[in-house]
C-alpha positions in Angstrom: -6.1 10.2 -6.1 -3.5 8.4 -4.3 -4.6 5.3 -4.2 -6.2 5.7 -7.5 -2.8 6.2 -9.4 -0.8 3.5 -7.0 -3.3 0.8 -7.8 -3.0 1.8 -11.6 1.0 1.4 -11.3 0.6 -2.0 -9.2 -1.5 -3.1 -12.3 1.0 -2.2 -15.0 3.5 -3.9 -12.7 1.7 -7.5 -13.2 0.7 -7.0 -16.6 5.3 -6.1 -17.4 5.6 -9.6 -14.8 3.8 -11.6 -17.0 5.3 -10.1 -20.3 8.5 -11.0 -18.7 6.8 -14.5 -17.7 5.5 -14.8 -21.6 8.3 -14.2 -23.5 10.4 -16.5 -21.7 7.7 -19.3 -22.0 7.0 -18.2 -25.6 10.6 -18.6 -27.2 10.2 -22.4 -25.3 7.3 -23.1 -27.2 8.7 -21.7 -30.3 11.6 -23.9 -30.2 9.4 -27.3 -30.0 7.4 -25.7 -33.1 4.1 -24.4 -31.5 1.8 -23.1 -33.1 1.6 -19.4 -33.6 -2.3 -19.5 -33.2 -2.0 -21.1 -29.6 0.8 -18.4 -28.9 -1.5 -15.8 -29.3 -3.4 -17.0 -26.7 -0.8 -16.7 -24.3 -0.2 -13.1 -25.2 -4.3 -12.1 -25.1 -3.8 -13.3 -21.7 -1.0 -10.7 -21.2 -3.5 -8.4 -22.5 -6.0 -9.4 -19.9 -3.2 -8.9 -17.4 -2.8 -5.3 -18.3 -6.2 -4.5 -18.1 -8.5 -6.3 -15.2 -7.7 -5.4 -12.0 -8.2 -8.7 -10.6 -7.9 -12.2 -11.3 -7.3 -15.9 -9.9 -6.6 -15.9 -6.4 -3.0 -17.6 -5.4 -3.1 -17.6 -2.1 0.7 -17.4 -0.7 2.0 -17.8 2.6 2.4 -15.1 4.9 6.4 -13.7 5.0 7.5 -14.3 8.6 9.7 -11.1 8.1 7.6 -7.9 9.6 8.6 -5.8 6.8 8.0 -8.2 4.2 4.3 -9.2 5.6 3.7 -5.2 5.9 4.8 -4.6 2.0 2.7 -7.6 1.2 -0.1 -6.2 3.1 0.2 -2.7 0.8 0.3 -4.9 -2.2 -2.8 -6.6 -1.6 -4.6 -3.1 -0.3 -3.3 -1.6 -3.2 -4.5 -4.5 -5.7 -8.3 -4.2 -4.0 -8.3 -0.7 -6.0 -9.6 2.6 -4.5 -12.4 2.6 -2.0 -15.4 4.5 -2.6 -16.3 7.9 -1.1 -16.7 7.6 2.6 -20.3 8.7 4.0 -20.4 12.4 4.5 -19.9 13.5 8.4 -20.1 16.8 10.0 -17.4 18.9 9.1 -15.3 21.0 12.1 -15.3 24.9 11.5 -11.3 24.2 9.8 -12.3 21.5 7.9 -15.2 23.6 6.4 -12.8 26.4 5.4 -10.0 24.0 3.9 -12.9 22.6 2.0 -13.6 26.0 0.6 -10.6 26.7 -0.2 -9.2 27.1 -4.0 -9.2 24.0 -6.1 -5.5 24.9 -6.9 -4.9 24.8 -3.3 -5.5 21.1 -3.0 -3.4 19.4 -5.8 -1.1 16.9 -5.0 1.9 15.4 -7.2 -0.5 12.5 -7.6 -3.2 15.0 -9.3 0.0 15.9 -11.5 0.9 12.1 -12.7 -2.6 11.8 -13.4 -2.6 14.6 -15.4 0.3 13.4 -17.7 -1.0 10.2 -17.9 -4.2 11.7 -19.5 -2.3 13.7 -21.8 -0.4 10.9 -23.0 -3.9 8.7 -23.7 -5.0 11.6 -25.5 -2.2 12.3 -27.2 -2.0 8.6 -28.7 -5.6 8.1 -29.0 -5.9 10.9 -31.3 -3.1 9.5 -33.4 -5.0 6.4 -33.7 -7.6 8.1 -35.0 -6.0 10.2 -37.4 -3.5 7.6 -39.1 -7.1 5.4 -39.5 -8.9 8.2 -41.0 -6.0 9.4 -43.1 -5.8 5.7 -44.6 -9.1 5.2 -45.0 -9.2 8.5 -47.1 -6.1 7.1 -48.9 -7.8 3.9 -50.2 -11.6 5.8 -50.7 -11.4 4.9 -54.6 -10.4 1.5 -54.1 -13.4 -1.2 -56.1 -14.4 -4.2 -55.3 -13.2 -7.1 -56.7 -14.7 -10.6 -57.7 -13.3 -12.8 -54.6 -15.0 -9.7 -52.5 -11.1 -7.9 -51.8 -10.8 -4.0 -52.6 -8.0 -3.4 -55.0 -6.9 -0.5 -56.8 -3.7 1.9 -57.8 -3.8 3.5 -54.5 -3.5 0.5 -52.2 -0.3 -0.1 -51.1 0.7 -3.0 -49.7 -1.8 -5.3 -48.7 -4.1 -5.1 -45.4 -7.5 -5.2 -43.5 -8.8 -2.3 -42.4 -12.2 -1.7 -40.5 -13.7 -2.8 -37.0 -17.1 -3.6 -37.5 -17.1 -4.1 -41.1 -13.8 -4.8 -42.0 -12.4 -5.2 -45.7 -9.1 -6.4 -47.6 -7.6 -4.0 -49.4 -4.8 -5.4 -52.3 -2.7 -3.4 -54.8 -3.9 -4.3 -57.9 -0.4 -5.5 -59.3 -1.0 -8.7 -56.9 -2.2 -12.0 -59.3 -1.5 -15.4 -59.8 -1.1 -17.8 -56.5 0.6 -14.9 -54.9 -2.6 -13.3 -54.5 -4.5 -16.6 -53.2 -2.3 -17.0 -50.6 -2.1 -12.9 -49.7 -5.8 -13.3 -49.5 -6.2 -16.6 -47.7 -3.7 -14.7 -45.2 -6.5 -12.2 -44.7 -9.2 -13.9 -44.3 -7.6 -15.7 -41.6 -7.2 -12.7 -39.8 -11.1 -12.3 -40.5 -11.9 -15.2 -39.3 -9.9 -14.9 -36.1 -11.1 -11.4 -35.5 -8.2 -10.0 -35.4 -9.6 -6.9 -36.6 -11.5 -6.7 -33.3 -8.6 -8.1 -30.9 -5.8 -6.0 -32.1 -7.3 -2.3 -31.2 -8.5 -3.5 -28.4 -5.3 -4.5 -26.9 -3.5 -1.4 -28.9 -7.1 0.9 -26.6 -5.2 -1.5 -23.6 -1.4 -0.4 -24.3 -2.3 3.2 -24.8 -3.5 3.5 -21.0 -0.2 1.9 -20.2 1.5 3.9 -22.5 4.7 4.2 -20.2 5.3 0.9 -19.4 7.9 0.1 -22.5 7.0 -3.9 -21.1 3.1 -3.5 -22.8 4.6 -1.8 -26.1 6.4 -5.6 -26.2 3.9 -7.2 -25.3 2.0 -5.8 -28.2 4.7 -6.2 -30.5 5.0 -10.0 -30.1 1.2 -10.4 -30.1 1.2 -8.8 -33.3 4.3 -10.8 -34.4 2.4 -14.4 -33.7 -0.7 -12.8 -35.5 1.0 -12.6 -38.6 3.1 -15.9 -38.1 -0.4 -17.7 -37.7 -1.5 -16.1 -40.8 1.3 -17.0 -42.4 1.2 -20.6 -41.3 -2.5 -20.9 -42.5 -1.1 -19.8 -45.9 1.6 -22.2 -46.6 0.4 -25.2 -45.1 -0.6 -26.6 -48.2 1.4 -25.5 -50.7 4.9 -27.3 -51.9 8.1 -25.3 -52.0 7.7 -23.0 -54.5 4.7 -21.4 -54.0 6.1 -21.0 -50.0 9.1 -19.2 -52.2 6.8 -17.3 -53.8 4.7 -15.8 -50.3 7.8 -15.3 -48.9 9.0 -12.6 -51.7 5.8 -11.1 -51.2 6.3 -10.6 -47.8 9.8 -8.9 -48.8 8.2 -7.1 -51.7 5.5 -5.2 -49.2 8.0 -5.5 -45.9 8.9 -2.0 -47.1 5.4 -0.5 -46.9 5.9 -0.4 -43.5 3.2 0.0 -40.8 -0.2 1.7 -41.2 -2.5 2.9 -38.5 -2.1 1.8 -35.4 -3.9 -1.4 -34.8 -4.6 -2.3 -38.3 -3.4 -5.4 -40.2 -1.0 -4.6 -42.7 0.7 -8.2 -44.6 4.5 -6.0 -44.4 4.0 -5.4 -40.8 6.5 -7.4 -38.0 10.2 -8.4 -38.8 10.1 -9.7 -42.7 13.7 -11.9 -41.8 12.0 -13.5 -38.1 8.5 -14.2 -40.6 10.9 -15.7 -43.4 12.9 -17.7 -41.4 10.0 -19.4 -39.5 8.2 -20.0 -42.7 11.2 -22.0 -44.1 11.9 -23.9 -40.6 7.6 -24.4 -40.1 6.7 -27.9 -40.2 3.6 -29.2 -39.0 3.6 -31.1 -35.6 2.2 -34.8 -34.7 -1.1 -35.3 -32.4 0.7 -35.7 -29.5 2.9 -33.1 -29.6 0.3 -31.0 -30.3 -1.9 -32.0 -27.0 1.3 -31.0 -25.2 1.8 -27.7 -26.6 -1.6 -26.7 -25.8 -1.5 -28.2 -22.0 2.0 -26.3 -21.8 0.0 -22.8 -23.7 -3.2 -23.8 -20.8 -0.9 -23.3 -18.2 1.0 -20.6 -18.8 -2.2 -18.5 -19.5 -3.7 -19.6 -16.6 -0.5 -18.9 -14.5 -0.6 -15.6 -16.4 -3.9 -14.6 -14.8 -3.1 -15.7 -11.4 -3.6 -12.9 -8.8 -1.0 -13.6 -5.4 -2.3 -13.2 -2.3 -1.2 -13.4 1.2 -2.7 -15.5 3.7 -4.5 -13.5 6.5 -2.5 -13.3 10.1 -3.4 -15.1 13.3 -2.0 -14.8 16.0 1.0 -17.2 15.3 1.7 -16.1 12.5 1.9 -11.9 13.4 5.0 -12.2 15.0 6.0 -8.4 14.7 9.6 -6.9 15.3 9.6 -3.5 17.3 7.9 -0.7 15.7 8.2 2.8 16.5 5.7 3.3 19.4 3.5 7.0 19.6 3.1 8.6 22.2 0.0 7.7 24.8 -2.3 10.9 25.1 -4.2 11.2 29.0 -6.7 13.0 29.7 -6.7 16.8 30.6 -9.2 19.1 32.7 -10.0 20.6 29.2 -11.1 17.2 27.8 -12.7 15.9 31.2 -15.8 15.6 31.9 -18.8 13.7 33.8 -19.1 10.3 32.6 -21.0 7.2 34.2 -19.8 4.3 32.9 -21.5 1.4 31.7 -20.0 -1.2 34.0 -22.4 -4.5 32.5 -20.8 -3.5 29.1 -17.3 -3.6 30.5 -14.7 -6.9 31.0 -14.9 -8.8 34.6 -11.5 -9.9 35.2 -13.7 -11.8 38.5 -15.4 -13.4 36.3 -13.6 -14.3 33.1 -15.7 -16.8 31.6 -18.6 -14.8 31.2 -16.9 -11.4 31.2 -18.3 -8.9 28.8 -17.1 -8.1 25.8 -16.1 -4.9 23.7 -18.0 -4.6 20.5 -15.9 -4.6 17.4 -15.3 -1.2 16.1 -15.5 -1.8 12.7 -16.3 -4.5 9.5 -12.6 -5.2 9.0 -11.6 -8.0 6.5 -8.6 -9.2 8.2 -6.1 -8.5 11.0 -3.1 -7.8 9.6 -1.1 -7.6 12.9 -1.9 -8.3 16.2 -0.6 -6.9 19.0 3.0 -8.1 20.8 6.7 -7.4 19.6 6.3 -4.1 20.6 3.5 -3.5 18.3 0.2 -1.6 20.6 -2.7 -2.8 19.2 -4.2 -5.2 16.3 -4.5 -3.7 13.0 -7.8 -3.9 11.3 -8.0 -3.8 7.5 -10.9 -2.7 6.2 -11.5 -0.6 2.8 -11.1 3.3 3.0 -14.1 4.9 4.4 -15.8 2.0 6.2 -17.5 3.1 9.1 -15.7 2.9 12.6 -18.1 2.5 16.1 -17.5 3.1 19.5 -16.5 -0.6 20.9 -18.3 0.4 24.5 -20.0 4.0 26.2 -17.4 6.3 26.7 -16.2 10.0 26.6 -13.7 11.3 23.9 -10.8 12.5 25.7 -8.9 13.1 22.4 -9.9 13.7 18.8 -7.0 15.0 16.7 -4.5 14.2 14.2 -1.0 12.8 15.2 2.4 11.9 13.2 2.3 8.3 13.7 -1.5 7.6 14.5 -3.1 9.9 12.0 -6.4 10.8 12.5 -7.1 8.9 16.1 -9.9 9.4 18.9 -9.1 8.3 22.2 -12.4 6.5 24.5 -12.3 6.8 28.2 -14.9 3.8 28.8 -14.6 4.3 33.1 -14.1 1.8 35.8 -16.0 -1.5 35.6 -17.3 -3.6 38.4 -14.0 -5.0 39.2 -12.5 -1.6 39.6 -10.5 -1.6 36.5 -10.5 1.5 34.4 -10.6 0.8 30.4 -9.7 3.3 27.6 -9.8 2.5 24.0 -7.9 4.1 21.3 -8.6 3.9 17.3 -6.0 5.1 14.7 -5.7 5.7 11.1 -8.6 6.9 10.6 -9.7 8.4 7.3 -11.8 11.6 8.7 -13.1 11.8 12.3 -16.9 12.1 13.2 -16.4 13.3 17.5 -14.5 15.6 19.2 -13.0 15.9 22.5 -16.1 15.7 25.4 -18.1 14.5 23.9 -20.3 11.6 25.4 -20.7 8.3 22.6 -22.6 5.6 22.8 -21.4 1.4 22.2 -22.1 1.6 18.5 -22.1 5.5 17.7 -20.3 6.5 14.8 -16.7 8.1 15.7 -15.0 7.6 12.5 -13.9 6.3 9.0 -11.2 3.6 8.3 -8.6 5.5 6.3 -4.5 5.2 6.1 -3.8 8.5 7.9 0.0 8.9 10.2 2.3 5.5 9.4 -0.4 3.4 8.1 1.3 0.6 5.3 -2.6 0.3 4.3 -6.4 1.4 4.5 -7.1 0.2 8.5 -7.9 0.5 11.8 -5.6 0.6 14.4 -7.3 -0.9 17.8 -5.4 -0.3 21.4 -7.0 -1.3 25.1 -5.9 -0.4 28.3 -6.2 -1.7 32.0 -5.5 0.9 34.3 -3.0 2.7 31.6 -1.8 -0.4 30.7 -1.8 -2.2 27.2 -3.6 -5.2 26.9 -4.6 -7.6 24.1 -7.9 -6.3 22.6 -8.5 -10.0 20.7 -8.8 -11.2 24.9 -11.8 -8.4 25.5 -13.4 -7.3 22.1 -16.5 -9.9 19.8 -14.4 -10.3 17.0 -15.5 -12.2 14.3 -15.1 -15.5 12.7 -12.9 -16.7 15.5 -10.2 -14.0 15.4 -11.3 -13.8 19.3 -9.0 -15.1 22.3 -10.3 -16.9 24.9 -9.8 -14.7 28.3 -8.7 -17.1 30.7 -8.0 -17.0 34.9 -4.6 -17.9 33.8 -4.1 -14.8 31.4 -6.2 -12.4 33.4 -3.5 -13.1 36.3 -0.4 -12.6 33.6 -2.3 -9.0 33.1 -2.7 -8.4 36.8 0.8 -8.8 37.4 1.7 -6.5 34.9 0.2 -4.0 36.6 1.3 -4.5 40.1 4.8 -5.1 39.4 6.2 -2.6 36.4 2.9 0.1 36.0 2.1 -0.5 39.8 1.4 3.7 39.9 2.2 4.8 36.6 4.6 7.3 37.6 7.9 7.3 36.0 9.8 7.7 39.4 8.7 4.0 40.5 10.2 2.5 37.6 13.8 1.2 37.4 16.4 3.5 36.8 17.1 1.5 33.4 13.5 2.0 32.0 13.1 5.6 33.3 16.1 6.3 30.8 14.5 4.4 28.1 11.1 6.0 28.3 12.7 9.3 28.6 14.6 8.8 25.3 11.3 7.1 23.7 9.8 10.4 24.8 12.8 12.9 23.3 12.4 10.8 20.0 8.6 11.4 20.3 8.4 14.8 20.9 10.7 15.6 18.4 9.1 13.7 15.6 6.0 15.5 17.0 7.5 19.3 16.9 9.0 18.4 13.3 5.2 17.1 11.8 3.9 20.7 13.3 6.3 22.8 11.8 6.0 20.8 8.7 2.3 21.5 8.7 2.7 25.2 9.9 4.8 25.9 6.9 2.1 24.0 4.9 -0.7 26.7 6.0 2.0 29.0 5.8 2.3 28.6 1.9 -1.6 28.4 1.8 -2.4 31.7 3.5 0.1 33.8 1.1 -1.1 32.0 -1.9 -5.0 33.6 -0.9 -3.5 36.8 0.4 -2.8 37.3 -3.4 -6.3 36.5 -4.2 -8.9 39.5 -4.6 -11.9 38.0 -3.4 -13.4 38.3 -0.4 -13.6 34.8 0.4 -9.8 34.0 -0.3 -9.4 37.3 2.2 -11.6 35.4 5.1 -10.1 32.0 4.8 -6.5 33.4 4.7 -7.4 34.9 8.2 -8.9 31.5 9.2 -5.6 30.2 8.5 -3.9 32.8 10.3 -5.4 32.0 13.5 -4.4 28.2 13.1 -0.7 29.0 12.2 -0.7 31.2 15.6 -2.6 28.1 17.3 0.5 26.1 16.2 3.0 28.2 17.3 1.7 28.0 20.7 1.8 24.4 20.3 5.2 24.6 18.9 6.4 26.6 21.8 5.0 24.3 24.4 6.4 21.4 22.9 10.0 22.9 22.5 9.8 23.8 26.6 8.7 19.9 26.6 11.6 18.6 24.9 14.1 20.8 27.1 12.8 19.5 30.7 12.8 15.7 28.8 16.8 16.7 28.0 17.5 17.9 31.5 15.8 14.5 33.2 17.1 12.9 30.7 20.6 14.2 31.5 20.0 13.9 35.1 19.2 10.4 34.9 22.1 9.7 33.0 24.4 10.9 35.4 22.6 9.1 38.6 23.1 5.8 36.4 26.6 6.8 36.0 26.9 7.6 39.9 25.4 3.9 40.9 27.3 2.1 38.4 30.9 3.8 40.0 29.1 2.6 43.5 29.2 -0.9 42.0 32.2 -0.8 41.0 33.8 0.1 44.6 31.4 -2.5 46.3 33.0 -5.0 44.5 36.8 -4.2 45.1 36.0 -4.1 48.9 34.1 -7.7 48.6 37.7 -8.7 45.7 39.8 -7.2 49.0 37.9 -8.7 52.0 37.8 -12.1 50.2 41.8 -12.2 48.3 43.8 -9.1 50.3 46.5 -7.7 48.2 49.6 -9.2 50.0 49.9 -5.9 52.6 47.1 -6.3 54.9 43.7 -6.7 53.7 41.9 -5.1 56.6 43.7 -1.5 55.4 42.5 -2.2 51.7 39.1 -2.8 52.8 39.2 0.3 55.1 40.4 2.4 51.9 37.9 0.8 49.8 35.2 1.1 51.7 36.2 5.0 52.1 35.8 5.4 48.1 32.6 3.8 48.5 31.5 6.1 51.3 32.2 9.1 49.3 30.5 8.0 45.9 27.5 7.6 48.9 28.0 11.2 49.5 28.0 12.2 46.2 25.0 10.3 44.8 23.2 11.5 47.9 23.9 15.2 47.3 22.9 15.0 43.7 19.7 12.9 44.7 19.0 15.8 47.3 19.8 18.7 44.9 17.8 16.7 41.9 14.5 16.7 44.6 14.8 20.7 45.3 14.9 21.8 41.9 11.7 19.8 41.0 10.3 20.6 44.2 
């Protein structure tokens, strides 16, 4: 329902751009005496706007600011409409029970915008309806006259009325070469169909009944209806009888407007009609050739649908995004796997190393990995099927703040002794669940926009030895997204391992990054805790709603959700003991830097004193230096000693 009602609002967003983009065109063209006919082309094309989802393609250049491209990327994910229904997939016990719960249970605000939209489609619909029955009821003993018009005491004002059949109805007090031109104003409209093309632009305007940009839009198309009419009137006729049509249009101006969509001769501003029908002159060849090139192109740029270009690799330069977490494996999730080494990469071999298979039938990558991004993003329409990219064992299956639904592959050790793990994120609904043994190809998933997704995707990660790599270098993607894995690039990955992850514990790594990881992990972990309680409360609010209930079934799936809101409590509880041992080394690491950074700063007065002196004797200022520096020893040393027994 989401992506139903955002793809709705994105398309009354274009049709109100190109009102804006119309009227500013149309009061051009008015001013070099266009045509009112060709206007109302440009305005039909407004209409069009409003109502097809798609359109020309304008493709546009991708914004080299992250945020930008990502916004653009919604746009255009948001423009494809919603996906269908993804394939059906074997439900978990929870998932069975939230799917029987309570249709009440499961509304969103989304299912509540919908719901005033309806009502406000009916609501004017059945207006429509009535004001055209209530008219036609009005002018029921109206005859028919000899130049085929309806006429009679209870017309009035002059108008056409009717769809399929229409008919001009005229108060019988209109004669004489008022009447011709009345009439000759009506039949234009017949032979324009306007009878057909205004309610179907008024059906068009009621779906985008709050967008005050389509009631306009409707407005001036009904405006340059009537000017056309109006022209095709007078364009023969000398200055009198123009005189004349125009006090009939001030004589009926106050019959005001009849049912919606209908053609009423009073209808639109009588002074704007009056005015142009005293300024309208009618234009040369030439000009006329121009107006409609200038009316050509506006309508076409009108219909134009923006697009932006696909990312490469050159151009998916991404800035630092928030980074999630890395699961690893537990004893719960491990279990006995043989891996399929001829399946896997051969960094010995790189030219004719294996490669992953892709994981799913993505349109385009949006983002590729680098800039601190993890993986390459793979945009592919909500519930497209997602495959395991080698064999493998899920050693995680569950929901997370910033991946959504993921699944986590452990693919084992390949011939060269490297160990690969793949992870897939965003997912829509998942299809495994932890141990269980997959297959290259086996369904594990859906593509979906779960956790901070800007779009319907799949995020892709690889590792090396718990180390990110760059899945274009290792997985058969198509139409030449694919790297070429190079000797050269397999030893920039080697490296990486064997100098920064060389064992992948944090006590290797410099003092500078253990202190940013821990604080990456702090930010993590609380994000994490918050997005449980969050959810907690959710099933929280769920379970006293059907403790209400009377039935026996709201009685068994409020206990259901009992158990899960004591399941997450548990994992609330271990996460807050989580967060207070990442404070303390957090804290402790803090104060070591502090420590060393003091011990710089008394190495360098004893080198400033050996090398300068301070004008006493520079031997006893190195002596005292080198004392302070021999105590700051002593302390670090202690608090390195007392730091290893209390995590011994």
């Amino acid at each position: 329902m989401r992506d139903a009602v955002l793809h709705f609002l994105l398309l009354s967003l274009w049709g109100g751009a190109a009102t804006l983009g119309a009227l500013a065109v149309s009061a051009l063209l008015r001013r070099l005496h266009t045509p009112s006919r060709m206007l109302c082309w440009l305005w039909l094309a407004v209409g069009l706007r409003f109502a097809l989802p798609w359109g020309i393609p304008l493709v546009l250049p991708r914004p080299r600011d992250e945020q930008l491209a990502q916004a653009a990327d919604t746009v255009q994910t948001l423009a494809e409409g919603p996906a269908p229904a993804p394939m059906p997939v074997t439900q978990t016990p929870a998932a069975a029970d939230a799917a029987a719960a309570p249709w009440y249970t499961q509304l969103t605000v989304w299912h509540l915008l919908a719901a005033v939209w309806a009502v406000g489609v009916l609501a004017l619909a059945v207006r429509a309806v009535a004001g055209y029955a209530r008219l036609r009821h009005t002018v029921a003993l109206a005859c028919k006259t000899a130049d085929g018009c309806y006429s009679g005491a209870c017309v009035p004002a002059p108008f056409t009325l009717g769809i399929f059949r229409p008919r001009i109805y005229l108060p019988a007090a209109l004669t004489g070469a008022t009447r011709q031109a009345v009439v000759l104003h009506e039949r234009t409209h017949l032979r324009r169909h306007d009878p057909q093309i205004k309610p179907l632009f008024y059906a068009v305007v009621c779906l985008h009944w709050f967008n005050p940009l389509a009631w306009l839009a409707f407005r001036q198309l009904e405006r340059e209806m009537e000017s056309a009419c109006d022209e095709a009137a007078v364009r023969d006729c000398d200055a009198a009888a123009r005189n004349a049509y125009c006090e009939s249009i001030l004589q009926y101006a106050l019959q005001g407007r009849m049912a919606p969509g209908s053609l009423a001769f009073g209808q639109g501003s009588v002074k704007t009609r009056i005015v142009h029908l005293l300024h309208y002159r009618r234009i040369g060849a030439g000009a006329l050739v121009v107006c409609a090139a200038a009316v050509g192109l506006s309508v076409t740029a009108c219909m134009m649908q923006p697009q932006v270009e696909e990312a490469t690799p050159e151009t998916a330069e991404t800035t630092q995004s928030e980074p999630a977490p890395q699961p690893t494996a537990t004893p719960e999730t491990a279990v006995t796997f043989t891996a399929n080494t001829a399946g896997l990469p051969n960094l010995d071999d790189p030219e004719n190393s294996p490669r992953f298979l892709c994981p799913v039938e993505y349109t385009y990558i949006s983002r590729y990995m680098g800039g601190g991004h993890r993986g390459d993003d793979l945009c592919a329409e909500r519930g497209t099927p997602v495959y395991a990219a080698q064999d493998g064992v899920v050693t995680y299956a569950d929901f997370h703040y910033s991946y959504g639904n993921f699944v986590q592959l452990d693919h084992g050790t390949g011939v060269d002794g490297h160990r690969w793990t793949t992870l897939y994120a965003h997912m829509d609904d998942l299809a495994v669940e932890p141990g269980q043994t997959v297959k290259a190809g086996e369904l594990i998933g859906h593509a979906g926009c779960t956790g901070n997704a800007t779009g319907n995707q799949v995020h892709f990660e690889m590792m090396m030895d718990d180390v990110l790599v760059g899945p274009s270098y290792f997985t058969d993607y198509p139409n030449g997204n694919a790297n070429e894995l190079t000797a050269e690039k397999v030893e920039e990955f080697l490296a990486k391992t064997e100098t920064f992850y060389s064992d992948g514990t944090l006590e290797e790594w410099p003092l500078a990054d253990q202190i940013a990881s821990l604080e990456w992990q702090l930010q993590s972990t609380t994000d994490q805790l918050s997005q449980l309680k969050d959810r907690r409360d959710e099933l929280q609010v769920s379970m006293d709603t059907l403790l209400a209930g009377t039935t026996d079934q709201e009685k068994e799936l409020a206990e259901n959700y009992r158990q899960q809101i004591d399941l997450f409590d548990q994992e609330i509880q271990l996460l807050e003991n989580q967060i207070q041992v990442i404070q303390q080394q957090l804290e402790e690491d803090q104060a070591k830097a502090d420590a060393q950074s003091a011990q710089a700063q008394i190495q360098q007065q004893i080198d400033a004193a050996q090398s300068a002196g301070t004008g006493t004797d520079p031997a006893l200022d190195a002596e005292a230096a080198r004392q302070q520096l021999d105590a700051a020893a002593e302390q670090v040393d202690s608090y390195l000693t007392a730091n290893r027994d209390q995590n011994g």
